[in-house]
Every structure is written in C-alpha cells, then in structure tokens.
N, C-alpha and C positions, 0 to 999 in steps of 0.2 A: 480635538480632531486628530493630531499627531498621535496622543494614547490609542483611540480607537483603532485607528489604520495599525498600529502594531498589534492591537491583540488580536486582528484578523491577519494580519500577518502568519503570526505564532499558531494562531489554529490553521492557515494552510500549511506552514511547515511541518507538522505532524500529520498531512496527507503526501508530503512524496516521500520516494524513499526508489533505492534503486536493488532493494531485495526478489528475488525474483521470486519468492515463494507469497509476497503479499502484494505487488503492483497489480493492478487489476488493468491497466491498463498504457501506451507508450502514448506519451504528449508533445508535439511540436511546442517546445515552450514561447520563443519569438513570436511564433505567428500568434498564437492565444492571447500576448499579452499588449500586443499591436494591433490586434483588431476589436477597433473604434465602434462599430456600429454592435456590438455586444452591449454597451451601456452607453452610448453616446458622449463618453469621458473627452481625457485628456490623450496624445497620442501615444503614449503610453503605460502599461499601469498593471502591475502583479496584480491588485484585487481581481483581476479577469480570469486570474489561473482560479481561484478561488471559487467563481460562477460558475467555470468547469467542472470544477470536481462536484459541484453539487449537483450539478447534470447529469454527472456519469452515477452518483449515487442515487437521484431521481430511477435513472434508466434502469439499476441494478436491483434495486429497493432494497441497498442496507446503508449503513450509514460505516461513518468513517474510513470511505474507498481510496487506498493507494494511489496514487499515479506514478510513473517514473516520467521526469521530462528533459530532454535532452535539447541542449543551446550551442550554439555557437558564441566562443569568448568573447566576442565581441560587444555581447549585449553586459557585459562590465565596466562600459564605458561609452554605454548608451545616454547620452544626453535626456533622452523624453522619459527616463525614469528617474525618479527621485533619487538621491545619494543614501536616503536610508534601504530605496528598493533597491538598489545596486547592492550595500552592503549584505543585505539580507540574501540576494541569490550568490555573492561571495561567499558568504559562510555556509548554505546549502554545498556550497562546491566543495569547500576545507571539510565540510562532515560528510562527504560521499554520498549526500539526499540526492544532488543532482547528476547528470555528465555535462561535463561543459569545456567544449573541446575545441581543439586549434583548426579543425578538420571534421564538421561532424557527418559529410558527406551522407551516405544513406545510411547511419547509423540507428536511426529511426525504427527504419525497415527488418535491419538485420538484428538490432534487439525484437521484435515482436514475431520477427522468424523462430530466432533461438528460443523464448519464451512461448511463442502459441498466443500473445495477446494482439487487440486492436488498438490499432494506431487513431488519434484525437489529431487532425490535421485538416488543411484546407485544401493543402497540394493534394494532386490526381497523382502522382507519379506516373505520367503515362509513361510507355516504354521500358515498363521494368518488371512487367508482366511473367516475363521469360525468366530471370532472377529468380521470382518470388511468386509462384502461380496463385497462390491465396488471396491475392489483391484483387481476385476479382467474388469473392468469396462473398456472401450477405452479412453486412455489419463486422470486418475487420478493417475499413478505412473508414474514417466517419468524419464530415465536418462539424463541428461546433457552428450555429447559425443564430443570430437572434430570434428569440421567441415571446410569448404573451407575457409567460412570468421568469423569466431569463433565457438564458442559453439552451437549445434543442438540438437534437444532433440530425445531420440529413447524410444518407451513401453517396459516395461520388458512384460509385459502381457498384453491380451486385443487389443490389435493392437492400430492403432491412433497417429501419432506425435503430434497433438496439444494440449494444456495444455486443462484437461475439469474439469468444474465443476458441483457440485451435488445440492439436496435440502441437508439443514441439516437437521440432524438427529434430532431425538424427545427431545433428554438430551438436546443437542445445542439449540436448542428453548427454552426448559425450563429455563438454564441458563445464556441466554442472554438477558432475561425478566428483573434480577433484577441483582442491583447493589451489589459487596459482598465487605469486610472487613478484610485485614489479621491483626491478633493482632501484628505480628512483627513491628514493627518502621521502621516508613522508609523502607516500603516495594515500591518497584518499581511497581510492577504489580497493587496491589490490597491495596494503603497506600491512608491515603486521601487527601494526596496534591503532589502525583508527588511522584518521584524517590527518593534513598534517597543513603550513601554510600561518595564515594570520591570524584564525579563530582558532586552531588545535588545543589550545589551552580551553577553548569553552564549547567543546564538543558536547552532544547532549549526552548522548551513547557509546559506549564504546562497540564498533563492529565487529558482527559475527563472523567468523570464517562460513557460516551455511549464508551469510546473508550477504556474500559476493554476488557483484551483478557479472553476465556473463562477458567473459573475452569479446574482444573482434577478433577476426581470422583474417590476416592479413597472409595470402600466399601460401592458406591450411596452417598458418602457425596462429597459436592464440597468444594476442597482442595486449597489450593494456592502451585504450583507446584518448588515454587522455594524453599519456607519454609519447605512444606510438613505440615502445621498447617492446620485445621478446619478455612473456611473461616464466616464470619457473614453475616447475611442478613442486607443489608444497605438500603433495599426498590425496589421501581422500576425502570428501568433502564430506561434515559432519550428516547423518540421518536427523531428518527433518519431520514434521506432523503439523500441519497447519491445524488450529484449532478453533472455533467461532464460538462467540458469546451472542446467544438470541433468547431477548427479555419481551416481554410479552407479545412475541409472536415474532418480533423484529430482528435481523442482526443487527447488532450493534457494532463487533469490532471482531475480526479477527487475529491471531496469536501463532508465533513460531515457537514449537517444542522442538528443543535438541537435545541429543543423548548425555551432552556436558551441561545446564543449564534445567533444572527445575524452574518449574513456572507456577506462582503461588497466583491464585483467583480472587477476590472476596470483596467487602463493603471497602475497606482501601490499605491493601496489602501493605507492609512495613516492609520486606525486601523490594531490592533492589530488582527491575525489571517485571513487578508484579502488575496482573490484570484488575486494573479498580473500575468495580461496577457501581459505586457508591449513585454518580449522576445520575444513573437509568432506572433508581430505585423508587418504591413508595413509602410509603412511613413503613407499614409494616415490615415489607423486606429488612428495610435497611435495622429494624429490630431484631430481626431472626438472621440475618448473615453476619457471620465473623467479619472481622477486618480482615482475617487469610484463613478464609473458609473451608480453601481446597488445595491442595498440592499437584501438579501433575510432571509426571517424571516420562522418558522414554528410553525404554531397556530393551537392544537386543530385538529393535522396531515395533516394540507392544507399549502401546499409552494404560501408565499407571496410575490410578488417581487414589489417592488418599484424603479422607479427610480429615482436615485438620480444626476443626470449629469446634463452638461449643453446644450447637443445636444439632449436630445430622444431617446428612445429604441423600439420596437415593439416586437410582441407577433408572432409567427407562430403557430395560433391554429391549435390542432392535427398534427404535425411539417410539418403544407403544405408548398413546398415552392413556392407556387403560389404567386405571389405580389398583386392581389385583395383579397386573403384572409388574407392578413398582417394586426394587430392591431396598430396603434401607440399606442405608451407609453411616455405620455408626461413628463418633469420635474414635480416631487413630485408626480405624479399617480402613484396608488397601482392596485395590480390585484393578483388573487388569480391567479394561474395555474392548470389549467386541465388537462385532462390526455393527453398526448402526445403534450402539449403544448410546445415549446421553446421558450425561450429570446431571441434577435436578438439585439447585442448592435452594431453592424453597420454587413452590409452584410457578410457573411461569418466568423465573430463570433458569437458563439452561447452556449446556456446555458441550458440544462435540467437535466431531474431526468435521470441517468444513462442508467438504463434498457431500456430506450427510443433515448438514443442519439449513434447509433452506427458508427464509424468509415465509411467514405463514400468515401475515395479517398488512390490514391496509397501511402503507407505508407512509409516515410522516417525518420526513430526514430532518437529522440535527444539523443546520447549514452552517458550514465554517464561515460564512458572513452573518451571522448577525449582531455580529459589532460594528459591523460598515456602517459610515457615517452615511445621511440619506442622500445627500450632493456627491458622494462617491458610486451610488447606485441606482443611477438616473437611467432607466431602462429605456428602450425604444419601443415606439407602437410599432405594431407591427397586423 
C-alpha cells in the first residue's frame, strides 16, 4: 500500500510545476487536499490534488496537464497528512514545483492575473471584483465538486464548467520579459541554480531561467513571494516556444523550447531533458521511431527541426493532412517551421507549436491515479 501511494505520488509531482509557460492552470492547494467529500477519505490527503488534475485534463482533453498550486507554510506541519505527504510537498517546495509561502494572501489571484489562467478553488472571493474584474469572467474561478466518476468542476460566478483562460495582464508581460534575482541563498523560485533547502541535493531538474514563475508586486516592485525581499533585474528572459506532442489524435504532453537548450523528441531520447514518446506508442511506431528521432532547436524565434533518426520524418505544412502535401524530412535535413507547420515522425505522431496542435479524437486520459490503492479512492455517490 505505502509503494502504491508513492508512485501516485511521483506521477502527481510531474503535474505541478510553477513554469508559466506550461501550468495550465492556478490551484488552491489546502483547500483540494482538505476537502473530504471528493473521495470520502481521511481528513486529509494529497491523493486529492491528483483527482484534480485528472479533472482538469478530463475538462481540457489532453493528458499530462500542469497545475501551479500555491499553500500556505503551514500545511508542513499539518497533522492530518501523512509525514511522507508533508515530506513530499517539502520537497515540491526545495525544487520550486510549488509556492508555499508565510503569507500567501491573494497570491492565487494575482498569479492567474499575471498568467491569464483559471484559478481551481472553493473560495468566491467576493469583494475582490474591483482588483481583478475577470472573476466574474465564464470558467476562470472554478470549484472542484464531487461527481459520478470523481472530481467536476462547477462556476462560482459567470456561468461555464470549463476551465478558461485569459490574455495576461500588462504587469505579467512586463514581468515575464526579464529574468529576476532573490538575494536569499538558495532561493527555490528566483536562486540561480535551482532550489535550495533539504532536498537540493535531489532536485529532479535543474530550473530554467524562462521557467521562472512570475514576481509579486509589492508597491509596483517585483518581490520574491516566498522571501518577501526586492527581487534583481538578471536581464532578459530567455525566448520561449511551447511545443505539443499529439499521438493519435490525442495530446499527450507539452514541451518548452529555449534558444540555449535543444530539445531532442523520439522512442526514448538518451539526452538529458529529452521528450520520450516510447509509452504512447504501438508496436509499430515504436519500430520505425528512433530513440532521438528529432532534434528541435530555436534561433532568432524560428523553431528548427532536424531530423536525427534512422527512418525519416515529414513536415505537414499548415497541418494539412493531405498526403501530397506531405514534406519528407530526410536523415540529418534541417527545416525551419512555419506557421501551422507539424512534424510528422511516423503517421499519427505528431509535433507542433501548441496553439496549433489541438486535441482531434475522443479523449481517454492517462490518470496520474491509477496506482491508488482502491480504499484510497472511495468515491462518493452522488
């Protein structure tokens, strides 16, 4: 039982993250993981954040959806969670997956301003209207409720069950321009090598400088929200290209291209920070795709793809899927990508800039619980 609950653990920690180029969404994390009547549990219980994000990827129909969730310190020394669940959202903290802060006041709010996302909460925030007019928006506040086959989301306001997002706001552009600097040591958010703390030594990742989450503005100065210090201007922040992997009609997983960082694709890449599609494969694919099939670089904000395999890739310009307007891409050809262009590393895998690649077939998500034990997911009738 103890193995199972960790390796649903481990598959929800590889849905937060506090990058703002891949959260899909902002999460009241306390309130999700203290509300009982979701599974009729114990009183408290991370497997619940887990219920969510399958929720949110239900609602989205791709699979492996971000969340950012932001806590108050306090739930580190929450009694109704287990000591392995305490250490676990510890270490989310020391590797900057979460915020978890001394003060997280409406921090909630003002990440999903800065970002343009919807906020996963129970609270109304009434009276805060004026702050932040979007909250009365369709599908930017959303409760998590119990439902038939788990977690559903209902509007406090604005009507809408589906999770929606916004542009961001004007501070959130300005902020996500440049890289910033906490003077604290070993700051997890804003430090310049990664997390720091009790796990730093067993950080997964080392963080990007593009995949800073945004300041707070305390008094128009941007703050580091965990410190509460004046953060530094570290320069410009790297150019960014969100990239999606969608296999038979599905996405699967989204990807950050940076202009310092090539990003290698294929059956199960050998670099470091490679995209492995090995899981989502069938026999056949997984016969005809390389281990590192595909290379993608970004120069001077143009996504380059090479392929690196030993079969051939093609190009679906403008994502036709007509087979006379299919490009080969031969071993070691380069090709810049155009707009609505996709990668095509064998039929029905596929590879573009996000906003272009949308989910096309009926959605069956890979749930980060199905390792839960069945007494840990005692659902409610409803």
């Amino acid at each position: 039982m103890r193995f199972e609950i960790s390796k649903v653990l481990d598959a929800i920690e590889g849905r937060v993250c506090t990058d703002p180029a891949l959260a899909r969404a902002v999460v009241d994390l306390a309130e999700v993981i203290r509300y009982q009547d979701l599974d009729g549990g114990r009183p408290a219980s991370l497997l619940r954040l887990g219920m969510v994000i399958d929720a949110l990827s239900r609602q989205l129909e791709e699979d492996s959806v971000p969340v950012y969730p932001i806590v108050h310190r306090a739930l580190l020394s929450d009694a109704d969670l287990t000591s392995n669940e305490r250490m676990v959202v510890r270490r989310w903290a020391d590797d900057g997956l979460v915020e978890v802060l001394d003060q997280p006041g409406d921090r909630m709010l003002e990440v999903a301003d800065l970002l343009g996302l919807p906020v996963l909460s129970r609270v109304r925030f009434d009276g805060l209207g004026g702050r932040f007019p979007w909250l009365g928006q369709p599908g930017r506040v959303l409760a998590p409720v119990p439902g038939a086959g788990g977690p559903v989301f209902i509007a406090h306001v604005g009507g809408g069950q589906a999770p929606m997002t916004g542009p961001r706001s004007a501070a959130g552009a300005k902020l996500l321009a440049r890289q910033w600097r906490c003077p604290e040591p070993g700051c997890a958010l804003f430090g310049a090598g990664g997390g720091g703390g009790a796990f730093a030594d067993l950080a997964r990742v080392e963080r990007s400088p593009a995949g800073q989450p945004p300041p707070t503005l305390r008094g128009g100065v941007p703050t580091c929200p965990r410190h509460m210090t004046r953060l530094g201007d570290a320069g410009p922040r790297p150019r960014t290209e969100v990239l999606a992997v969608r296999i038979g009609g599905l996405v699967r997983q989204r990807f950050v291209l940076t202009e310092s960082q090539p990003v290698v694709a294929g059956r199960a890449p050998e670099q470091a920070g490679g995209v492995t599609l090995g899981q989502w494969l069938n026999d056949e694919a997984r016969r005809w795709i390389s281990r590192g099939h595909v290379r993608f670089e970004l120069r001077v904000g143009e996504v380059i793809v090479t392929d690196t395999s030993t079969n051939g890739s093609g190009i679906r310009p403008a994502g036709s899927m007509n087979d006379t307007d299919r490009i080969a891409l031969a071993p070691q050809q380069s090709r810049v990508l155009g707009a609505g262009d996709v990668v095509e590393l064998y039929p029905g895998v596929q590879i573009g800039r996000a906003e272009e690649l949308p989910s096309a077939a009926p959605f069956t998500p890979a749930s980060v619980m199905a390792e839960a034990p069945t007494m840990a997911m005692r659902l409610p009738r409803v």
